[in-house]
N, C-alpha and C positions, 0 to 999 in steps of 0.2 A: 254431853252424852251423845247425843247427834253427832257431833263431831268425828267423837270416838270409835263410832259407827261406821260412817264415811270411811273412816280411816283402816277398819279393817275391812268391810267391802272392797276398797283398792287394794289392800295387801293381798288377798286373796286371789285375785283377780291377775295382780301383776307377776304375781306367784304361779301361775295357772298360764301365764304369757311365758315367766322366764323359763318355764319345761320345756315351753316348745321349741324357744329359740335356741336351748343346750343341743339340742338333739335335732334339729334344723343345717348344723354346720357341717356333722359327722353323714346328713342321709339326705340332705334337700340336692344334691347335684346327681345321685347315682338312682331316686328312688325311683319318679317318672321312666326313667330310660331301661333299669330294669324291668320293672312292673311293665313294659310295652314289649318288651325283649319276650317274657314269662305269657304272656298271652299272648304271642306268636307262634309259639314252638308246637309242635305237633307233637302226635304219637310215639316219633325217637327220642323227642326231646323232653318229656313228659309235662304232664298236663297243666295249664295254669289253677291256683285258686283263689286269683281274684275274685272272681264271683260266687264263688260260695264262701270266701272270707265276708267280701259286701252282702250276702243274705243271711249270714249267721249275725252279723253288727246290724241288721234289721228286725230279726228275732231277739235280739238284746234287748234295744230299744223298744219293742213290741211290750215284751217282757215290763221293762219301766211304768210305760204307759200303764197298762194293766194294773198294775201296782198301784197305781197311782189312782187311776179310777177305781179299783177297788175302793181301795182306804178311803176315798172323799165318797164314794156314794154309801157306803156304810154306814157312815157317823150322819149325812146329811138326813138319810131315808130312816135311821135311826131316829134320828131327831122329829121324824114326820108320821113317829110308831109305825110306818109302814101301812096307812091306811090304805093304798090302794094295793092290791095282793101282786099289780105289775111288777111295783118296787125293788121285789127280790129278784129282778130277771137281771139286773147291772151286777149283783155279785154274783151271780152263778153264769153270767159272760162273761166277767173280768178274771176270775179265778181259771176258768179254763183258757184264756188269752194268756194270764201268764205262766199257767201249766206248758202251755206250747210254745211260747219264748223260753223259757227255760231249755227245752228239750231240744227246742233246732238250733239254739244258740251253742248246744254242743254236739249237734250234728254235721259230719262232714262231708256227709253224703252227696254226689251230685245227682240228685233226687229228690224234687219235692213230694213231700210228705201228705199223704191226702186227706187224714185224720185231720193233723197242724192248719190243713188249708180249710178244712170244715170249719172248723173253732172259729179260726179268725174271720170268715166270711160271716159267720154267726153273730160274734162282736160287734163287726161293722154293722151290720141290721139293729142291733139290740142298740148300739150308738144313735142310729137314724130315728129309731122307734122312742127314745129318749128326749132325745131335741124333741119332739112334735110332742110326748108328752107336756115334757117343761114348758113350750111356749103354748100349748093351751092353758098350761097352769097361768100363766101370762097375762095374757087375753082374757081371761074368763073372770078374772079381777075387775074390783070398780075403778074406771078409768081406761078397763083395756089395755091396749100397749103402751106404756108410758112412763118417763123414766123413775117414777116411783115401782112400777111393777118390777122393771127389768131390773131394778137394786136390790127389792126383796121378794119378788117370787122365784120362783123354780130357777135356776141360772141358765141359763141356755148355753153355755158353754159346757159347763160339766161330761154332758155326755159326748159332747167331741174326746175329750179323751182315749173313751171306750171306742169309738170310732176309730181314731187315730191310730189307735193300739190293731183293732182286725185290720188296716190296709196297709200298715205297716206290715205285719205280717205276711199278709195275704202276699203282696208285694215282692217282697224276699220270699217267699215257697218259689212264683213263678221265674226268678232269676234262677233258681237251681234247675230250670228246667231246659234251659239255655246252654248252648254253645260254648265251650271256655275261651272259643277264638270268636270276637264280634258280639261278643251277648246282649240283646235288642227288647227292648221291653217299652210296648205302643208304640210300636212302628218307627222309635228313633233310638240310639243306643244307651247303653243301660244306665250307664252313670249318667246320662243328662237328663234321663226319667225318672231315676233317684234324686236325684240333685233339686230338680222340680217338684218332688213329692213333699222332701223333705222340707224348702223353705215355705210350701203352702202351710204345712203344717204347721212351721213356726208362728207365720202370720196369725194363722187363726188361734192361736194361745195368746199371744197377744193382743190379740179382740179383746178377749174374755179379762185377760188379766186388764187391761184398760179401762175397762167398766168397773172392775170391782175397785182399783185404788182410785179412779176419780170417786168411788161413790166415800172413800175413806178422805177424799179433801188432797192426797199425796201429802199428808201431814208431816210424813218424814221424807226428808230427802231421797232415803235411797231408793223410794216408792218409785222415783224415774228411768232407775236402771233397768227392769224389766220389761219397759216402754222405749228403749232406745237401744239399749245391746242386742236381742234376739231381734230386730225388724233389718239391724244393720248385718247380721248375719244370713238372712234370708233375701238380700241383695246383693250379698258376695256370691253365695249359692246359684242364685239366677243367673247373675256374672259369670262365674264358672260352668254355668250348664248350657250358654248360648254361644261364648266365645271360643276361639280355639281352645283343644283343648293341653295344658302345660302344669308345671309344677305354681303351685299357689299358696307360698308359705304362710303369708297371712289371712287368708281366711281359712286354713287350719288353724291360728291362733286364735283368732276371734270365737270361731265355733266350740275353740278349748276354754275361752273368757266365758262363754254362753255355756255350756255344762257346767264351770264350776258357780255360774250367777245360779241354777238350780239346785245346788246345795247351800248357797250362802242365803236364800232366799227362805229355805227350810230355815236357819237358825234366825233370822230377823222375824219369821214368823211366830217360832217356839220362845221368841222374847217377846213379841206381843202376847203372848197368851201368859208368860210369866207378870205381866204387867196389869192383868186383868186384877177383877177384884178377885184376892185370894188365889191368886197365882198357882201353879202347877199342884198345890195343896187341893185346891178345887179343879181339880182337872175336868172329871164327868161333867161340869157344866161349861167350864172355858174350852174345851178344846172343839164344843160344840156351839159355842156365840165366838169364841177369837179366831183369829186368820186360819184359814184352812191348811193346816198341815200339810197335806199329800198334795198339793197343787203346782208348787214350785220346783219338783222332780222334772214336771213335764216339759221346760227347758232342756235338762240335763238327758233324757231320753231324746227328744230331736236333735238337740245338737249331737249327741252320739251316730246319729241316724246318718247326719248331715255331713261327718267324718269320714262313714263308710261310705257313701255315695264320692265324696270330694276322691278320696283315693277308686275307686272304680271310674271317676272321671277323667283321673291322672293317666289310665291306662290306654285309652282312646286316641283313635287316629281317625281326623275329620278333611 
């Protein structure tokens, strides 16, 4: 059964590779040079939208996140009856994070939105405000810091999420606020400050997801792909956001491998939880002791992230 597993995690994956390569032959020689051609042109030649394509695929991913911190701190703070009345502050900033992804992800305005930029700065606080809760929860255990704590008390990653989600956002508002010729975000240009954003954010999902499957033993093999595909994508990212900058076919595959390990990561999850005792029949109690559902999206939202920035990187001239 392992096996069999392996074996559709690769077909997934390689499936997720061969898209890219279909569509690689017909648009990898003309896209770079277009795309530099498009953000060149002035006011006779009409306007590029590169970068409000790359802040709308930020509000996407924003969106993701959210979702995702919703769903996991619901069920978790559900599971904790919500003893401390803080609790309810992650869904009523995750809900409005992905209210406002939703919304600029179909905005084309080149205009950020100052409502959308409230929310998410809001989220990001309410992320900050989370960490310090969780790692008191931490701390304040017998033993203090220690890797009994950090397995089962409060997770300290969790609320990166909701983090992730407001600077994501936040992020993409201030690109729309930029230049369609030269768009510069922290003083270097814009794709290689997305590009930067986005592989930190992978990293640190990967913290959290490391802790949780060594605390599981990586009893199944595939337990290692989330420890090795998104860190090798967030080195391509860095790659691409310090070198020149050029067409980068495969780390648009990789990034495409790493969104779809976010969905296949959902289903190996949803079979551990069919695998508990009393399997999805017993949901209200398995889906709250078996693998966290909404956790393995959050690949699939940064590598989304990491797409939009790679093609805003493509368009740059250094």
């Amino acid at each position: 059964m392992k096996r069999t597993t392996l074996y559709v995690l690769g077909a997934l994956c390689a499936a997720s590779g061969a898209a890219a390569l279909a569509t690689r032959n017909g648009r990898a020689a003309v896209r770079p040079r277009a795309l530099v051609a498009a953000a060149r042109r002035g006011a006779g030649g009409g306007t590029s939208r590169v970068h409000i394509d790359a802040a709308r695929g930020f509000n996407h991913s924003s969106a993701l996140l959210a979702f995702s911190a919703l769903a996991d701190s619901a069920m978790e703070h559900y599971r904790g009856s919500f003893d401390n009345p803080a609790m309810i502050t992650p869904l009523v900033s995750a809900s409005g994070a992905l209210l406002a992804g939703l919304h600029g992800g179909a905005d084309r305005t080149q205009a950020a939105h100052a409502l959308r930029h409230a929310v998410y700065v809001a989220a990001a606080a309410a992320g900050v405000a989370g960490t310090a809760f969780h790692l008191y929860n931490v701390t304040k255990r017998p033993g203090g810091f220690s890797w009994h704590n950090l397995f089962y008390g409060a997770p300290l990653g969790a609320p990166m999420s909701l983090l992730l989600s407001g600077a994501l956002g936040a992020v993409g508002e201030q690109l729309r606020n930029q230049p369609a010729i030269d768009p510069r975000l922290f003083g270097m240009p814009a794709g290689k400050a997305l590009a930067l954003a986005a592989s930190a954010g992978l990293l640190g999902t990967v913290g959290e997801v490391a802790l949780l499957h060594f605390r599981g033993a990586f009893q199944h093999r595939a337990m290692y792909a989330p420890v090795t595909i998104p860190p090798l994508a967030a080195a391509m990212l860095v790659h691409a956001a310090l070198s020149t900058p050029r067409e980068r076919w495969f780390t648009r595959l990789w990034l495409r491998v790493t969104a779809a390990l976010g969905l296949v990561g959902t289903l190996f999850h949803a079979r551990g939880i069919a695998r508990s005792q009393g399997g999805w029949r017993n949901w209200s109690q398995n889906l709250l002791g078996g693998p966290p559902l909404p956790a393995p999206p959050s690949f699939t939202a940064l590598a989304l992230a990491g797409l939009a920035a790679l093609r805003m990187r493509e368009t740059e001239h250094e």
